[in-house]
MDTraj code that builds the backbone (N, CA, C; nanometers):
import mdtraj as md
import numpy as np

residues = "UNK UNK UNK UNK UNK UNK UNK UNK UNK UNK UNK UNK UNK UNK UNK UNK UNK UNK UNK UNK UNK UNK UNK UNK UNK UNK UNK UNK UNK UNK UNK UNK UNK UNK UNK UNK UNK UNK UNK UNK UNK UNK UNK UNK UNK UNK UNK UNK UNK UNK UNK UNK UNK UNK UNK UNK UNK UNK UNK UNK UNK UNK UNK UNK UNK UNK UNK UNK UNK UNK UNK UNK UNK UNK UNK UNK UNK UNK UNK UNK UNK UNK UNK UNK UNK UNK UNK UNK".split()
xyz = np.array([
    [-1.1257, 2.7313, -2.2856],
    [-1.1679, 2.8693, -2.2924],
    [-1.1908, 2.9213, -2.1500],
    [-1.1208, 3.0401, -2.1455],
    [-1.1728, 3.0883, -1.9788],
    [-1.2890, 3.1494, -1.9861],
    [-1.3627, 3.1402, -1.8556],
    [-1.4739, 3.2084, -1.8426],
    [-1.4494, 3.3628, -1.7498],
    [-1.5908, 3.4414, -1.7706],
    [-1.5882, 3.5959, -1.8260],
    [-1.5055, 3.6311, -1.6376],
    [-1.5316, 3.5219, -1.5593],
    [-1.4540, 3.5334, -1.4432],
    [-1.3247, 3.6005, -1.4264],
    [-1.2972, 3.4429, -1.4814],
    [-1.1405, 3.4152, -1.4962],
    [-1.0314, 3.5227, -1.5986],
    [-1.1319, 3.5410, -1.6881],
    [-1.0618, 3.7040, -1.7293],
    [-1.0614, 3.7981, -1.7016],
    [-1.1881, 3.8518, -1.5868],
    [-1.1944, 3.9424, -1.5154],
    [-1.0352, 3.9463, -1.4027],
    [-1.0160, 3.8516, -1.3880],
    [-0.8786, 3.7883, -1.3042],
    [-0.8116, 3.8642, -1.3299],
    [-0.7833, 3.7929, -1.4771],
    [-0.6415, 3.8467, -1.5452],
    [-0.6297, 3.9354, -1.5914],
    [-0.7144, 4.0144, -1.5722],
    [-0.7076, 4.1658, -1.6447],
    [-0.6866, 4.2583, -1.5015],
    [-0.6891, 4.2229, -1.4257],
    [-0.6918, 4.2491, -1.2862],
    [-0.5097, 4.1965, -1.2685],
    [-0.4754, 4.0616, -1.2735],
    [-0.3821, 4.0965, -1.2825],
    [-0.2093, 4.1535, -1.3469],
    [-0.3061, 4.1471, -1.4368],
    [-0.2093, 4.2520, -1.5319],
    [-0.1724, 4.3949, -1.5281],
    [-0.3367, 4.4409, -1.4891],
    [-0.3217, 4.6080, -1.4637],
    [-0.2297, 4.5819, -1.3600],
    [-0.2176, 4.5057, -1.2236],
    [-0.1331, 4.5319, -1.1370],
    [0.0252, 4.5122, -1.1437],
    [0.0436, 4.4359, -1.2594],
    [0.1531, 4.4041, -1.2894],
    [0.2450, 4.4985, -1.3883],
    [0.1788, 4.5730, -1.4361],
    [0.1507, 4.7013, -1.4836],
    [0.2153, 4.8283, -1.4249],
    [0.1294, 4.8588, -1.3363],
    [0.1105, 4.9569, -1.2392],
    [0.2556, 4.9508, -1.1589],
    [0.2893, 4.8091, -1.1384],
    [0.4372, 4.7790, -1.0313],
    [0.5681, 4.8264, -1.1051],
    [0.5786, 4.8257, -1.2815],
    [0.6595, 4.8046, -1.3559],
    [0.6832, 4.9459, -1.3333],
    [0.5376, 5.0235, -1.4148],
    [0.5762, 5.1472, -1.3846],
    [0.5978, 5.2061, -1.2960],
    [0.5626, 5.1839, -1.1602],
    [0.6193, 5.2763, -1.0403],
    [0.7833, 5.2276, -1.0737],
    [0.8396, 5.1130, -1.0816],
    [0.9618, 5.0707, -1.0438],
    [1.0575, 5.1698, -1.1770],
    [0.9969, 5.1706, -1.2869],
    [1.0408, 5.3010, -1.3638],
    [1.0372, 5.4080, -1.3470],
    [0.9023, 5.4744, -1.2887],
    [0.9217, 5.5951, -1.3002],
    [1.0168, 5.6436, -1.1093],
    [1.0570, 5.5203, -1.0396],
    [1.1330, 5.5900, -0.9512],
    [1.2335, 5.5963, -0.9643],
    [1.2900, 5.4949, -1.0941],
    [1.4260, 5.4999, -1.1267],
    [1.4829, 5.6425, -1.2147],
    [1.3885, 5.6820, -1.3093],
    [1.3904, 5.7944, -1.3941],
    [1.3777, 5.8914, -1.3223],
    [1.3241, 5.9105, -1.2829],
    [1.2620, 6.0723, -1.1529],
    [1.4230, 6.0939, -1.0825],
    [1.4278, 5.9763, -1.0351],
    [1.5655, 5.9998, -0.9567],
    [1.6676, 6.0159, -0.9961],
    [1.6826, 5.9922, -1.1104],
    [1.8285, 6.0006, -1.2528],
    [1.8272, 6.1324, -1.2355],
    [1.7151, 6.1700, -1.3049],
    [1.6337, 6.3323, -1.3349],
    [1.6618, 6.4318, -1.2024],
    [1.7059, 6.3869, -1.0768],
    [1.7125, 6.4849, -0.9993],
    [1.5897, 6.5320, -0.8955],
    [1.4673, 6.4797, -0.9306],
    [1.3534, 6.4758, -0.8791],
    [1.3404, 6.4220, -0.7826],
    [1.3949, 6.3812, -0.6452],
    [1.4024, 6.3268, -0.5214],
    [1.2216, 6.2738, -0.5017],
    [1.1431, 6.4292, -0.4893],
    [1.0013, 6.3748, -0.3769],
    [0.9461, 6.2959, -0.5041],
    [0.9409, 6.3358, -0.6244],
    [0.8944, 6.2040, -0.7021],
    [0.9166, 6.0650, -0.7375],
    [1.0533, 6.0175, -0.7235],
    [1.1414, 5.9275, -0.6951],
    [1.0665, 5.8228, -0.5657],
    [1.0172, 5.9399, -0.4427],
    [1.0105, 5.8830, -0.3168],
    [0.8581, 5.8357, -0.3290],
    [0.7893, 5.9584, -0.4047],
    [0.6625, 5.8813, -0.4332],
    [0.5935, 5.7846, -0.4752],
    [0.7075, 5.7624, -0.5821],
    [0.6587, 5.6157, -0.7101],
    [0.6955, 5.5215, -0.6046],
    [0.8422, 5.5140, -0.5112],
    [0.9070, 5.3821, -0.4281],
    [0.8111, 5.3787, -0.3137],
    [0.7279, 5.4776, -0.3217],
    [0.6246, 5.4334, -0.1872],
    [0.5418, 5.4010, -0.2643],
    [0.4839, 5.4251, -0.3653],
    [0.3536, 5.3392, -0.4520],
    [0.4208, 5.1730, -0.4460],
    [0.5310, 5.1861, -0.5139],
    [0.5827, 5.0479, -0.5033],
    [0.5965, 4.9770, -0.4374],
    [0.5825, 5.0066, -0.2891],
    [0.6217, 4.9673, -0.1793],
    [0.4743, 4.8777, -0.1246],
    [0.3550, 4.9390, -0.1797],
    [0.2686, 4.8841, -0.1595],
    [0.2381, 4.7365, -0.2668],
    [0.3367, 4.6816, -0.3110],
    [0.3353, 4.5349, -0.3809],
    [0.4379, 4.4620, -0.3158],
    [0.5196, 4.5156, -0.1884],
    [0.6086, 4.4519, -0.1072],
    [0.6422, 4.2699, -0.1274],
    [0.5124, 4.2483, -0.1061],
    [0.5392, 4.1011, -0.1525],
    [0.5809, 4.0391, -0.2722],
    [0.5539, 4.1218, -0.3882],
    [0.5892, 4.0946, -0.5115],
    [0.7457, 4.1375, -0.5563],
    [0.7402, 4.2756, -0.5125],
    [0.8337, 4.3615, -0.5775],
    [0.9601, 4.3931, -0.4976],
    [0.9926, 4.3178, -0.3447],
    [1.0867, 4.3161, -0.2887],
    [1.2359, 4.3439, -0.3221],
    [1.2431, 4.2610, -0.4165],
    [1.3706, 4.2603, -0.5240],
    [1.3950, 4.4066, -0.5874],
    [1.2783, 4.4520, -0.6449],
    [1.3023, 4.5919, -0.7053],
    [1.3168, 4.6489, -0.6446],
    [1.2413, 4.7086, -0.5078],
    [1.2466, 4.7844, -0.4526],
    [1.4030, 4.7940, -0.3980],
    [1.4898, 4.7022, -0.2929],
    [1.5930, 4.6672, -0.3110],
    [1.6889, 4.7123, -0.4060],
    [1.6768, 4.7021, -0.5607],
    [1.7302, 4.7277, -0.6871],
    [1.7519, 4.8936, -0.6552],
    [1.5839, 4.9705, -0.6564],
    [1.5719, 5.1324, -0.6466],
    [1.6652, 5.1947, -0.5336],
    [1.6748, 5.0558, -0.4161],
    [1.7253, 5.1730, -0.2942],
    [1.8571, 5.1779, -0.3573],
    [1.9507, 5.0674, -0.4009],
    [2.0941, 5.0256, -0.4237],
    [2.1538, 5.1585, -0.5163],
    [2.0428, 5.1717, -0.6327],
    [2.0687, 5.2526, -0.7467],
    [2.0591, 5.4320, -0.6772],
    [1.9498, 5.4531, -0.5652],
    [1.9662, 5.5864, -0.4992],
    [2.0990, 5.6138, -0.4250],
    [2.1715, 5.4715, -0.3828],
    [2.2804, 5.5159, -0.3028],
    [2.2073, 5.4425, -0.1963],
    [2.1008, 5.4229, -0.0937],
    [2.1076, 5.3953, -0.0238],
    [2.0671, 5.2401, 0.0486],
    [2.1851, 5.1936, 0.0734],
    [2.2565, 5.1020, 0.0804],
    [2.1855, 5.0034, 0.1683],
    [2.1820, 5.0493, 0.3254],
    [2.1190, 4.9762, 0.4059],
    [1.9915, 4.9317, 0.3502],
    [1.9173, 5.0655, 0.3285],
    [1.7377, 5.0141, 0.3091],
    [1.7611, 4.9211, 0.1653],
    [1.8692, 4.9158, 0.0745],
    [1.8457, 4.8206, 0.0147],
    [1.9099, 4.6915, 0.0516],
    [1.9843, 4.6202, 0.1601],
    [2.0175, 4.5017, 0.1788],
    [1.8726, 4.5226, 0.2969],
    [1.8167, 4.5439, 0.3411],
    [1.6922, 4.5214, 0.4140],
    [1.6087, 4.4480, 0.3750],
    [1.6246, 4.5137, 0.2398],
    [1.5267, 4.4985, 0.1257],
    [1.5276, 4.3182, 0.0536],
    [1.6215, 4.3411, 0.0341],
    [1.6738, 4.2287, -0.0276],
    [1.6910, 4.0860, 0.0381],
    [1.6921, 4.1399, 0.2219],
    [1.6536, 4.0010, 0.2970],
    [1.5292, 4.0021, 0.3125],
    [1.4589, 4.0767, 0.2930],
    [1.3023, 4.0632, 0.2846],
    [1.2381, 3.9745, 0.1959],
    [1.3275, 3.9977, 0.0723],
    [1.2758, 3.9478, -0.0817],
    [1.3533, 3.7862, -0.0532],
    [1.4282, 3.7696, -0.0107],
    [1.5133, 3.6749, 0.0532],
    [1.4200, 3.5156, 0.1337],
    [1.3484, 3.6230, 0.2347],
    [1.2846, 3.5406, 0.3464],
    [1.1585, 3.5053, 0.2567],
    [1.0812, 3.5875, 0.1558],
    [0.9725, 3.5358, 0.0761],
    [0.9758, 3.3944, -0.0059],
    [0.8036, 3.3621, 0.0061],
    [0.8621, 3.2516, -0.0593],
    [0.9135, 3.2243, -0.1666],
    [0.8625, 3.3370, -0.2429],
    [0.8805, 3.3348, -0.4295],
    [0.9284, 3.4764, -0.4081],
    [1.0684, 3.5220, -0.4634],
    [1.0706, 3.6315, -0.4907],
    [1.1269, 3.6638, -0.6015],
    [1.0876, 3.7572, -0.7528],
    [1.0687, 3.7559, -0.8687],
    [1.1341, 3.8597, -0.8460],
    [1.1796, 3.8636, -1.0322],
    [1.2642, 4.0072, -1.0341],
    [1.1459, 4.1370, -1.1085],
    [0.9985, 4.0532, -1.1319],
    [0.9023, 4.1838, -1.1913],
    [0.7972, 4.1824, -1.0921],
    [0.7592, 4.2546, -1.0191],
    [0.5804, 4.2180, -0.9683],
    [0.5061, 4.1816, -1.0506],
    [0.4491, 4.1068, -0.9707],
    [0.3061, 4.0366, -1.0700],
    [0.1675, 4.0490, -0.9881],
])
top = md.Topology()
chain = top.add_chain()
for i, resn in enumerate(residues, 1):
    res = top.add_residue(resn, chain, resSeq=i)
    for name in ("N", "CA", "C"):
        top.add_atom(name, md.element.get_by_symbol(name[0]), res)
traj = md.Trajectory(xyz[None], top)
């Protein structure tokens, strides 16, 4: 059984795991949609899980078109030690 800690944890990290999914959605949708500064907003929210979400972010630049910032991206997620295809 975990203690009231250890779930405090995981509820902690879930919301964040959470929070990463949806930025990485709503910059993909915004940007489908035509919505550029919202697009740019969610990939800068996202940007702040860098360590986690390297890969996606990478994924978002590839899917905007832009190319460089996503092979940047992707040697970033590259050089990490663990790099996942969801933030956690």
């Amino acid at each position: 059984m975990l203690s009231a800690a250890q779930m405090g944890r995981m509820s902690r990290l879930l919301e964040e795991a959470l929070e990463g999914m949806r930025l990485c959605a709503l910059a993909i949708v915004t940007w489908t949609m035509g919505q550029k500064a919202e697009s740019d907003v969610a990939l800068t929210g996202l940007k702040s899980y860098a360590t986690e979400a390297a890969y996606n972010i990478a994924g978002i630049h590839a899917y905007r078109g832009e190319i460089e910032d996503s092979f940047d991206w992707l040697d970033r997620a590259y050089r990490q030690p663990r790099h996942r295809a969801c933030p956690t």
